[in-house]
Structure formats: C-alpha cells, structure tokens
C-alpha positions in Angstrom: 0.0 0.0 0.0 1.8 3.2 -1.1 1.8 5.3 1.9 2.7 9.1 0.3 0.0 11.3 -0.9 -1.0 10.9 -5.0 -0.3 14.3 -5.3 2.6 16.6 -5.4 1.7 20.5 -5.9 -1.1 22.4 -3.6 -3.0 22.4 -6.8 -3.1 19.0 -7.0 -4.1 18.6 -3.3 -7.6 16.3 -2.5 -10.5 18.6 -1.2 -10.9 18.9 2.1 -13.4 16.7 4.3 -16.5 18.1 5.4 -18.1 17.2 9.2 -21.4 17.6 10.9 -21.1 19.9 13.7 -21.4 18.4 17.4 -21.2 15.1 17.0 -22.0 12.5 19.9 -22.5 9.0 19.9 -24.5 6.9 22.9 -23.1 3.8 24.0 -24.9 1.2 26.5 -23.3 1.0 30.2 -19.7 -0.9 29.5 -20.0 -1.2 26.2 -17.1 -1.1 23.3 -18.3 -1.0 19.8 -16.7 0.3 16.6 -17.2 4.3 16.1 -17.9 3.6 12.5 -16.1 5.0 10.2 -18.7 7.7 8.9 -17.4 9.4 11.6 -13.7 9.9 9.9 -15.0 10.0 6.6 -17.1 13.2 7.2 -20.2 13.9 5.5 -19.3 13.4 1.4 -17.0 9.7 1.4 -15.7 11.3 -2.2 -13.8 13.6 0.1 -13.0 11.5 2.9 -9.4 11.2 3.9 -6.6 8.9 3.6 -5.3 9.3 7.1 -6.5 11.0 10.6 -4.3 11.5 13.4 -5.8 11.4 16.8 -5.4 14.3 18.8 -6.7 13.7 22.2 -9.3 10.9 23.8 -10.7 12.1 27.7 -13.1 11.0 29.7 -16.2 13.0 30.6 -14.7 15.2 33.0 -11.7 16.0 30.6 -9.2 13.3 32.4 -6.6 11.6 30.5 -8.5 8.4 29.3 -6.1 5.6 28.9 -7.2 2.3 26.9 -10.5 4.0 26.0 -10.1 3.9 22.3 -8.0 0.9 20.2 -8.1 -0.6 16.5 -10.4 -3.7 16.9 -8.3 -7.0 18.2 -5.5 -4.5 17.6 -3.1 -2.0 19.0 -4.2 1.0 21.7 -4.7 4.5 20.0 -3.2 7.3 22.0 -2.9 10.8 21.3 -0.8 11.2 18.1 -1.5 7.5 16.4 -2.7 7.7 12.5 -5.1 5.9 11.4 -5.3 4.9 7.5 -9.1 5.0 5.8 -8.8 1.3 5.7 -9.2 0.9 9.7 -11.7 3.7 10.3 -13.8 1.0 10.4 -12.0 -0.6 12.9 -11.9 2.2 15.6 -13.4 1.1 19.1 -14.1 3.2 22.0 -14.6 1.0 25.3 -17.1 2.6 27.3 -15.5 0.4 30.1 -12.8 1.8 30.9 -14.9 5.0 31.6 -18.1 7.1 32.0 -17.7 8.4 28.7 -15.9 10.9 27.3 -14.7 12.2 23.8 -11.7 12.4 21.2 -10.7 14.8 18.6 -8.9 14.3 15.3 -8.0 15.7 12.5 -7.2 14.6 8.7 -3.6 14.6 7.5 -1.6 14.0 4.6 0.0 10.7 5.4 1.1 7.8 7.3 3.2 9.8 9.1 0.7 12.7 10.1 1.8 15.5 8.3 -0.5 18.7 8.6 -3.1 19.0 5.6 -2.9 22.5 4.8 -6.7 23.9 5.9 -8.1 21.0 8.0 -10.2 21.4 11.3 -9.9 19.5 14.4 -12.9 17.5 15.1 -14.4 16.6 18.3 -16.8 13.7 18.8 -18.9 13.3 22.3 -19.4 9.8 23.6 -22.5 9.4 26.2 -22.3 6.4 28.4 -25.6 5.3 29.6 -26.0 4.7 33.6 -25.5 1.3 35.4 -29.0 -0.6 35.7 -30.2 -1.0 38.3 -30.1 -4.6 39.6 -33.0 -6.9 41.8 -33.5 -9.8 43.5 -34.9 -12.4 41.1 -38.4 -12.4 43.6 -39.4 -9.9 46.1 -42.6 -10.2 48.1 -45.0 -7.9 50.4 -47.2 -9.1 53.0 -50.6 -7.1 53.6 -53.5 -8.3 54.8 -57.3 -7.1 53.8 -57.6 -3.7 53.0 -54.2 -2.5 55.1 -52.7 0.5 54.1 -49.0 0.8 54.2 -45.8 2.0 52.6 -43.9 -0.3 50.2 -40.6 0.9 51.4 -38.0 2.4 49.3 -35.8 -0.6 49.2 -38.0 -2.5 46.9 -37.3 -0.1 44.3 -33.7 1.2 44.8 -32.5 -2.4 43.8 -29.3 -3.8 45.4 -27.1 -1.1 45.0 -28.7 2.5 45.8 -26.3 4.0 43.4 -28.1 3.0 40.6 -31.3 3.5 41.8 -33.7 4.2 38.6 -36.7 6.8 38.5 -40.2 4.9 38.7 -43.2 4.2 37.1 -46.4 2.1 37.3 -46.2 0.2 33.9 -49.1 -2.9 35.2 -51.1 -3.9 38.3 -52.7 -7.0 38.2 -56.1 -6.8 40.2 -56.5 -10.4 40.6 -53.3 -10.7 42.9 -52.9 -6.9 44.0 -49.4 -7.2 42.1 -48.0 -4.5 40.8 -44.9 -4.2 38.0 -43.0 -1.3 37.8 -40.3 -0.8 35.1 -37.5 0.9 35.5 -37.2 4.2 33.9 -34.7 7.2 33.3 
C-alpha cells in the first residue's frame, strides 16, 4: 500500500473533508463498539481522507483516558496515532474503561501525520448510559385485607442505591394486587 500522498503541488491537493457539527454517539453502560467509520469519513465519502491523526481521547470530565479507544483485536490508539481509511472502520471506544468521554482528530496527509494545509480539528462526544439497576430475582410484600401501608423504598432502589432508577407504574394485576414497575430514566 503506497503510503505518500498521489499528489505533489497544492493544486493537486484532495479537497478537504467536510463534518457535521457536534457530533456524539451513545453507547450502552460498559460497552465497546466500533465508532464507524462515517465518523472519519465526514459527511461526502468522495472527500474523505486517507489518514487521521488522533489528537486527544478524555473521559467525561476532561481526564486523560487511557485504553479508551484501540483498532479492533488490535493496538491501543493514544494521542498522536494515525489511522489509515482502511481501519476507520476498525476504531473502538470502550465505554469500560470509563463514563464516557470524547476524542478529537484531524485529517492529515499521510502515514506519518503531516498537517493538511486547511483542515479542522474535530471533536466527537461519547454518552455512556447509567449502570442498571439490579434486583433480587423475587421480592414479596405481606398485607393483609384492605391494610394501608408504605412499600418501602428498598424494593425499588434495587441492590445497590447507586443506581437506583426513577419509577413508574407500567401494570397492576387486580386479581393478585401485584403491581410491575419498570425501571425508567
């Protein structure tokens, strides 16, 4: 794979990539999934680089974020790798290894990241969903005829009261006095 740019004057020089503004991608709780690689490609593929160089990866709060982004089954991507138009594909952020976050890059020329005259950092937001909450498999309530009493907060916070969702009444079956509420956010 010939690694130098096709062309050799300014004039010559490919058109620059174009890129939505603001973009953010949602990944589940713990999740690593590829980025796709419309994300490098910007918004017309006929203009899409050859090459990107990542610039920074943090986590939400702006904290270095080590591991958080890698070439699948391959190497880590740090601040300053390249990454050729054949792997854009191939870029995973690993929601693991934090609570969210974002990177930035920007296209270059080459294999070796040399500036392309005119091209504009890009920063992409990654939202990490909340930890569900988590239950016991069966939890039960004594009452007897027509007694009026509080649930109790514990049935709903779960296990851990960290991830303790918002409520609401999604079913109550009349023929039991059961009622199933859902977790919601």
């Amino acid at each position: 794979m010939d690694l130098e740019p096709s062309w050799k004057t300014p004039a010559e020089a490919p058109a620059l990539p174009t890129y939505k503004a603001d973009v953010s991608l949602d990944y589940a709780f713990n999740e690593s999934k590829v980025v796709g690689d419309g994300i490098f490609n910007g918004t017309d593929s006929k203009t899409a680089p050859a090459f990107v160089r990542i610039t920074a990866i943090q986590g939400k709060d702006g904290e270095a974020a080590a591991n958080t982004m890698s070439l699948q089954g391959g190497d880590a991507l740090t601040a300053g790798s390249v990454v050729a138009r054949a792997d854009f594909d191939k870029v995973v952020w690993d929601a693991s290894k934090n609570e969210g976050g974002s990177f930035k890059f920007i296209p270059v020329q080459d294999a070796q990241g040399t500036a392309l005259q005119g091209a504009v950092e890009q920063t992409i937001t990654i939202h990490e969903a909340p930890a569900l909450p988590s239950y016991e498999a069966d939890v039960s309530v004594a009452y007897t005829y027509n007694q009026s009493k509080a649930v109790g907060a514990d049935i709903f916070n779960g296990t851990d009261s960290a991830t303790a969702p918002g409520l609401r009444a999604h079913h109550r079956h009349s023929g039991q006095g059961r009622v199933r509420l859902p977790p919601t956010r």
